[in-house]
C-alpha positions as CSV (number, residue, x, y, z in Angstrom):
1,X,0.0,0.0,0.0
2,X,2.8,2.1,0.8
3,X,4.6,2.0,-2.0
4,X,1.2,3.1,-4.3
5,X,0.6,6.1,-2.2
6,X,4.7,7.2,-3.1
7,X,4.1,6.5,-6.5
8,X,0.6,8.7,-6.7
9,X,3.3,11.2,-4.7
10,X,5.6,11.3,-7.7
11,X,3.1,11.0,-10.3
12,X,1.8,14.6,-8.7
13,X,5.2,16.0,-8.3
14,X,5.4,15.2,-12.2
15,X,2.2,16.4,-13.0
16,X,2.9,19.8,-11.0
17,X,6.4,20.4,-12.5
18,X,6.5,24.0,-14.2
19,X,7.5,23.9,-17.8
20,X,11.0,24.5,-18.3
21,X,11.6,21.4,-15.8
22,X,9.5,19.3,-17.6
23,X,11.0,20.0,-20.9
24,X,14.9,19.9,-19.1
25,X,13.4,16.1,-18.0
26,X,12.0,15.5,-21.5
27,X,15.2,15.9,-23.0
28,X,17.1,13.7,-20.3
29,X,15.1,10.5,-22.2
30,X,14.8,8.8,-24.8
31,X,12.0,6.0,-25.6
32,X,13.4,3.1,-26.7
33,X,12.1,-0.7,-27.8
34,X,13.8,-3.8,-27.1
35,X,12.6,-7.3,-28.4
36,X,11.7,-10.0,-26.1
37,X,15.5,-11.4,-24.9
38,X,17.3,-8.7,-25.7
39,X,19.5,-7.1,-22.8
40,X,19.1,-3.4,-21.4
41,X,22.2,-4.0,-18.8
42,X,25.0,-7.0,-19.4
43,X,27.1,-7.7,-15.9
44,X,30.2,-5.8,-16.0
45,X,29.3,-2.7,-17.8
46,X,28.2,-0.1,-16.3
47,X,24.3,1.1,-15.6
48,X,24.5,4.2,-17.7
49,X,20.7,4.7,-18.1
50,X,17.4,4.2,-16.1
51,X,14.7,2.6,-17.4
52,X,10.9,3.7,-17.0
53,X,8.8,1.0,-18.7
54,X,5.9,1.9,-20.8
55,X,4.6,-1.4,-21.7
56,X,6.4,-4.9,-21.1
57,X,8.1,-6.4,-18.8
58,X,12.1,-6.9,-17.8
59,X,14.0,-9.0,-15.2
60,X,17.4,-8.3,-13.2
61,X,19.2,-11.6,-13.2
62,X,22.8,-12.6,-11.8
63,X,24.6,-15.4,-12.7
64,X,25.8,-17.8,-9.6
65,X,28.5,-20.8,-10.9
66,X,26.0,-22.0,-13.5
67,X,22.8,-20.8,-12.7
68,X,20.6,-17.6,-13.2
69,X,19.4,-15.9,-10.3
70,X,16.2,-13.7,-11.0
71,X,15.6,-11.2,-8.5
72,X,13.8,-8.4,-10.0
73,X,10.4,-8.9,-12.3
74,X,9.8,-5.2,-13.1
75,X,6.5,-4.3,-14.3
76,X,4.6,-1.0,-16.7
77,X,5.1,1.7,-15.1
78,X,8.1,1.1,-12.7
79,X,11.4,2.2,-13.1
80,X,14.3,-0.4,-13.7
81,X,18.2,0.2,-12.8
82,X,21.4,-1.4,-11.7
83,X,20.8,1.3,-8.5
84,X,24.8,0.7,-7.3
85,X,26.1,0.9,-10.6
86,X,23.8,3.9,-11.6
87,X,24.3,5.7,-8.6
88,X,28.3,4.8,-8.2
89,X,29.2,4.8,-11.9
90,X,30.8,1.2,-11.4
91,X,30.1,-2.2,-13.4
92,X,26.9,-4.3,-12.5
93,X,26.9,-7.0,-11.1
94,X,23.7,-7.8,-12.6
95,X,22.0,-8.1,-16.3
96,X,18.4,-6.3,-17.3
97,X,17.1,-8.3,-20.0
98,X,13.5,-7.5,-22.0
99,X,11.1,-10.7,-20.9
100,X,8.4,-9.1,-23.2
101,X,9.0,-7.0,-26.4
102,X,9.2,-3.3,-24.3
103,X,9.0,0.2,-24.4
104,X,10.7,2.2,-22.1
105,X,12.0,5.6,-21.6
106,X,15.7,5.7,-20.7
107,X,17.5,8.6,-19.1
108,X,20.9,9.2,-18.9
109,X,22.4,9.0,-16.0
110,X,24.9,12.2,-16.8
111,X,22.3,14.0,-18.2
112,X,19.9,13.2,-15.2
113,X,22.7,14.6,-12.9
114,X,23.3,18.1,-14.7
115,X,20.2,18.8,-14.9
116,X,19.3,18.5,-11.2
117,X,21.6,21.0,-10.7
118,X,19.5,23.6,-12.3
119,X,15.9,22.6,-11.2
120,X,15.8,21.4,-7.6
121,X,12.4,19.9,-7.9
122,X,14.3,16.9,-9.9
123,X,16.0,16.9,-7.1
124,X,12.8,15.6,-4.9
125,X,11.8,14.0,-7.9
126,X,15.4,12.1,-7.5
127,X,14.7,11.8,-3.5
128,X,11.0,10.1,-3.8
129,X,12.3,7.5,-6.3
130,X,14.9,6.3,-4.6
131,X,12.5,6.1,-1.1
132,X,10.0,4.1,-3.3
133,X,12.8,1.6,-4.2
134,X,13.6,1.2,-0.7
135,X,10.2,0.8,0.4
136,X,10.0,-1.9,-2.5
137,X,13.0,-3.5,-1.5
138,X,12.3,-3.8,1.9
139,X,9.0,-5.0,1.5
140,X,10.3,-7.9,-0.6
141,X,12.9,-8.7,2.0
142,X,9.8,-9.2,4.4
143,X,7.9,-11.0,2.2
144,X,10.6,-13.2,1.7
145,X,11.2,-13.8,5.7
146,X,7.9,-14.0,6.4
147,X,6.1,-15.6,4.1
148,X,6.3,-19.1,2.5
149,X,6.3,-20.1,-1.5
150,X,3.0,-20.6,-2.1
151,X,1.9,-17.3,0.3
152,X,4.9,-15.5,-2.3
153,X,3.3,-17.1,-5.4
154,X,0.0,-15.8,-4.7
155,X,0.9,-12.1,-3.5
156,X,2.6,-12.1,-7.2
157,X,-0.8,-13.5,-8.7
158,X,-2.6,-11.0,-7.5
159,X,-0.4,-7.8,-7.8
160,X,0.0,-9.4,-11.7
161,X,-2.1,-11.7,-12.7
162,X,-1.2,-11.8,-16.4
163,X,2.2,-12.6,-15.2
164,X,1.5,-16.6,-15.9
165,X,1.2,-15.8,-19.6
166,X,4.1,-13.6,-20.1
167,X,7.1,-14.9,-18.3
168,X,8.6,-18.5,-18.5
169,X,7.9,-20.2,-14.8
170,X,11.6,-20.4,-14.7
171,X,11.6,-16.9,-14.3
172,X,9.1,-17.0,-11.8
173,X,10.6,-19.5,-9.5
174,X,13.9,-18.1,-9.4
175,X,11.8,-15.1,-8.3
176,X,10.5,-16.1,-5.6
177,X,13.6,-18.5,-4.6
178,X,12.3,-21.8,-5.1
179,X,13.0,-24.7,-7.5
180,X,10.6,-25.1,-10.7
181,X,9.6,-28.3,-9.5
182,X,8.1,-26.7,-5.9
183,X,6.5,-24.2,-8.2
184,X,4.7,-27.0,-10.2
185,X,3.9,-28.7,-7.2
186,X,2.3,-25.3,-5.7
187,X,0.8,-24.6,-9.1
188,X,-1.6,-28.1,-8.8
189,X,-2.2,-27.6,-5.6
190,X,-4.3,-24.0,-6.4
């Protein structure tokens, strides 16, 4: 619930920017397309853009020995970055891949920062989304202590229910930290 109300906070803040800061942000981004597969972020380079998604979907995914971790399903209408990389300028330790064919808006990270500077609303604007990707964060980290697989599975059903049809259950799983074959096992039970 939280993390609704400090979205409808920086929608507003958005909404109630004057002009010349709306057009300094307009020209920060850039929308872009990616097919389905094709990667945003690779691991080692750095996060040189943030990624607001229009339409689609995209995952943040490690690698650990042989095996993809996924541990970000990001959704329209939320933002997707590599935050240490972003914020630190330093190689990622993670991938952003397109599940989905998407559209996104990306701004530059430079540009982002310059233009703060000038128009200390983006400032607040900077402040709000990085508290809503705290709140996120922290919530998931809760959910994931205090909830089991098949409580996680549901929650995700119901904040995205179209989610079965768009990304491959290994995706999912790895989400939520369990094995494809507990999620197929949860899956017949409901």
């Amino acid at each position: 619930m939280t993390e609704k109300i400090q979205l409808k906070k920086i929608d507003e803040l958005i909404q109630n920017l004057d002009s010349e800061t709306l057009s300094a942000l307009e020209n920060t981004r850039e929308l872009k397309r990616y097919k389905k597969g094709e990667f945003l972020l690779h691991q080692d380079k750095l996060c040189r853009y943030s990624f607001w998604i229009e339409q689609g979907i995209l995952r943040k995914f490690y690698w650990n020995d042989t095996k993809e971790i996924t541990t970000e399903l990001i959704f329209e209408h939320d933002i997707a970055v590599s935050f240490d990389s972003y914020v630190l300028q330093k190689p990622s330790k993670e991938f952003i891949q397109a599940v989905t064919d998407v559209t996104v808006y990306q701004t530059e990270a430079q540009s982002f920062q310059m233009i703060k500077a000038k128009f200390p609303k983006l400032v607040e604007l900077d402040l709000m989304m990085t508290e809503y990707y705290a709140m996120w964060l922290e919530k998931r980290l809760f959910e994931f202590r205090t909830r089991n697989a098949t409580e996680r599975y549901l929650q995700l059903l119901r904040q995205q229910p179209h989610i079965i049809l768009e990304v491959p259950l290994t995706y999912i799983a790895s989400y939520l930290g369990i094995s494809l074959e507990t999620l197929s096992r949860i899956r017949s039970k409901i």
